[in-house]
Each structure stands twice: as structure tokens, then as C-alpha cells.
C-alpha positions as CSV (number, residue, x, y, z in Angstrom):
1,X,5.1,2.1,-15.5
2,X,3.2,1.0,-12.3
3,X,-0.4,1.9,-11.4
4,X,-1.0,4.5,-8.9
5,X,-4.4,6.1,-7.3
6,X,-4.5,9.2,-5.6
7,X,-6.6,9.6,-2.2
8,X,-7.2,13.1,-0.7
9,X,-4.7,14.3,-2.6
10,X,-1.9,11.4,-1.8
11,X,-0.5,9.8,-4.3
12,X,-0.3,6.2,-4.0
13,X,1.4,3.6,-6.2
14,X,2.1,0.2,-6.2
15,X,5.9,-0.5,-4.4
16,X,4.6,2.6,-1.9
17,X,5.2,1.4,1.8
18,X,1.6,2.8,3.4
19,X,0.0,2.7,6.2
20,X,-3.9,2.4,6.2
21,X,-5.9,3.7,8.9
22,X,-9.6,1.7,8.9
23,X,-12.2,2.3,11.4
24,X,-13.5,-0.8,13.1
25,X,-16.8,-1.0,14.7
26,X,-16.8,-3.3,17.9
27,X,-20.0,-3.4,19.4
28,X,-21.0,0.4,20.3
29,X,-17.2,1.2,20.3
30,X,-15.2,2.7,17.0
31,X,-11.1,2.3,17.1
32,X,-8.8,3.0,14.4
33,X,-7.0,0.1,13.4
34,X,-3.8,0.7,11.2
35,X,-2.3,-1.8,8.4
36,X,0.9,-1.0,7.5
37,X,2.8,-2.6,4.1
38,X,3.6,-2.6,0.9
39,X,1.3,-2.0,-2.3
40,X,1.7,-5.0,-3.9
41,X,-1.3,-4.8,-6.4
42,X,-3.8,-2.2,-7.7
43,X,-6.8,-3.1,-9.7
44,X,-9.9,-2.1,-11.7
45,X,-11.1,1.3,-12.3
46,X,-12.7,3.9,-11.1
47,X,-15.5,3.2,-8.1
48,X,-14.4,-0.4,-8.1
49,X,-10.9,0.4,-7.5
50,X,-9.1,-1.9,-5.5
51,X,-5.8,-2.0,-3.4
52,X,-3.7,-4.8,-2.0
53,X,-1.1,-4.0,1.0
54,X,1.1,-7.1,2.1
55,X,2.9,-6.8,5.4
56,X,5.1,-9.7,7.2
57,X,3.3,-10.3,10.7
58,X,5.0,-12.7,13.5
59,X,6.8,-15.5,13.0
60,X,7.7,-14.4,9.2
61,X,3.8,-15.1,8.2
62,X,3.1,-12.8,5.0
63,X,-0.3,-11.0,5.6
64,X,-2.7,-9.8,3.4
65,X,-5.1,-7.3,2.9
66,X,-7.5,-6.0,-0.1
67,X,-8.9,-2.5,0.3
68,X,-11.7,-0.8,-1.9
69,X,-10.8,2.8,-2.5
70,X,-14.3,3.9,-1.9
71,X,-14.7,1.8,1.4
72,X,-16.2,4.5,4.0
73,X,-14.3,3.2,7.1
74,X,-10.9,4.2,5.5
75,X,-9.8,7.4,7.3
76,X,-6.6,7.9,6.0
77,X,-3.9,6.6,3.9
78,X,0.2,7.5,4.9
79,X,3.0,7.1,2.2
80,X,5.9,6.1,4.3
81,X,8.1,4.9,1.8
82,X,8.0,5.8,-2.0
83,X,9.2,2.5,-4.5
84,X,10.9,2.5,-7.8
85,X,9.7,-0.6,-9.2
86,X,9.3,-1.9,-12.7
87,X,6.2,-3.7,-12.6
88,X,2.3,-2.7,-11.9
89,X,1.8,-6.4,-10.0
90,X,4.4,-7.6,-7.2
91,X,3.4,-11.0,-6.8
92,X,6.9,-11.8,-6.4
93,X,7.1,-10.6,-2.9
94,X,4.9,-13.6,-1.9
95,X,7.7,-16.5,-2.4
96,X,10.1,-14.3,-0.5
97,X,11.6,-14.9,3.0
98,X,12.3,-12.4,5.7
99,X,13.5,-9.3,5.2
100,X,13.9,-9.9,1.2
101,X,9.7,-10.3,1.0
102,X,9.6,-6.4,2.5
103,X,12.6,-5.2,0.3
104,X,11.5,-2.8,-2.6
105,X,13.9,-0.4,-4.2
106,X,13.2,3.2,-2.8
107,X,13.0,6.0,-4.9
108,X,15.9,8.5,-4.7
109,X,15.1,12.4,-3.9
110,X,16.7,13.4,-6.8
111,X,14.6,11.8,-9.1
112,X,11.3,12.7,-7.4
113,X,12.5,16.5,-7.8
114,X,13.4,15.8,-11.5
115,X,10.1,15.1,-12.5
116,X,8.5,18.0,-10.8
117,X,10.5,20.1,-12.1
């Protein structure tokens, strides 16, 4: 079964499609800056929690970025797009091409409302 964290009561697992809203500081100006990919990794435990999200930029160039789940500046974290995957790393994603490094299984409705249930 894959990892998963929850933050303010969202679950998050790895094969989730998120989008994570950070607060940058420029100066004596604050924007929200949002990073939006697929969990490809989730590690340690706890307070040293960490989160990788991979997204494909321009030009087909595979971006990636490692969040701390106790990081202050994160604001918010969005689950677009729930996966069904197997495995609880997707390193597998990073030799992919185009549209196959973004393609993860999604879970179906009827299973997430089996479990519940």
C-alpha cells in the first residue's frame, strides 16, 4: 500500500495529483506561488516528514520539488486528482516522456465509496 499524510484534514498519498500553495517572500512583498504535480515520493516520519511533487514544465523538462510537511510558508495543499498506484515510491515517472511521465491510474468513485462504507 502507498504512504499517505494528512494535512488540515486532507488526505494526501503518493500517486495524488496536488497542487501546493507556498508563500514566497520577495523583498517586503508576500505572493502565493502554486506547484502543481504528482506525489511521487513521501518520506520519513513524523516532524521530518517530507513530500516530493514532480510536474513536467516547458519544453517536456520534468521538475522537481521536495516539501517538509511542517514548512510554515505552505498555506495549503489541493488534491486534484486521487491515484491508484501499487507502489509507495514512483521513481519511474522520471524516465518517462510526455504525457506518459504525468500518467498515473486514477482511482475510480466506486472504490473510494467502498471503503467508506
Amino acid at each position: 500500500m502507498a504512504q499517505n499524510f494528512t494535512y488540515n484534514d486532507q488526505s494526501v498519498s503518493v500517486g495524488d495529483t496536488v497542487r501546493v500553495h507556498q508563500e514566497i517572500v520577495e523583498g517586503k512583498k508576500t505572493r502565493v506561488q502554486v506547484f502543481e504535480g504528482i506525489v511521487i515520493a513521501i518520506k520519513n516520519r513524523e516532524v521530518n516528514k517530507t513530500f516530493t511533487v514532480r510536474k513536467i514544465a516547458s519544453n517536456n523538462v520534468g521538475v522537481e520539488k521536495i516539501f517538509p510537511m511542517m514548512m510554515p510558508s505552505i498555506k495549503k495543499i489541493e488534491v486534484k486528482r486521487r491515484g491508484d498506484v501499487q507502489r509507495s515510491k514512483l521513481y519511474y515517472l522520471r524516465d518517462k516522456v510526455g504525457k506518459a511521465a504525468s500518467r498515473v491510474k486514477e482511482k475510480s468513485l466506486f472504490a473510494q465509496t467502498k471503503k467508506v462504507a
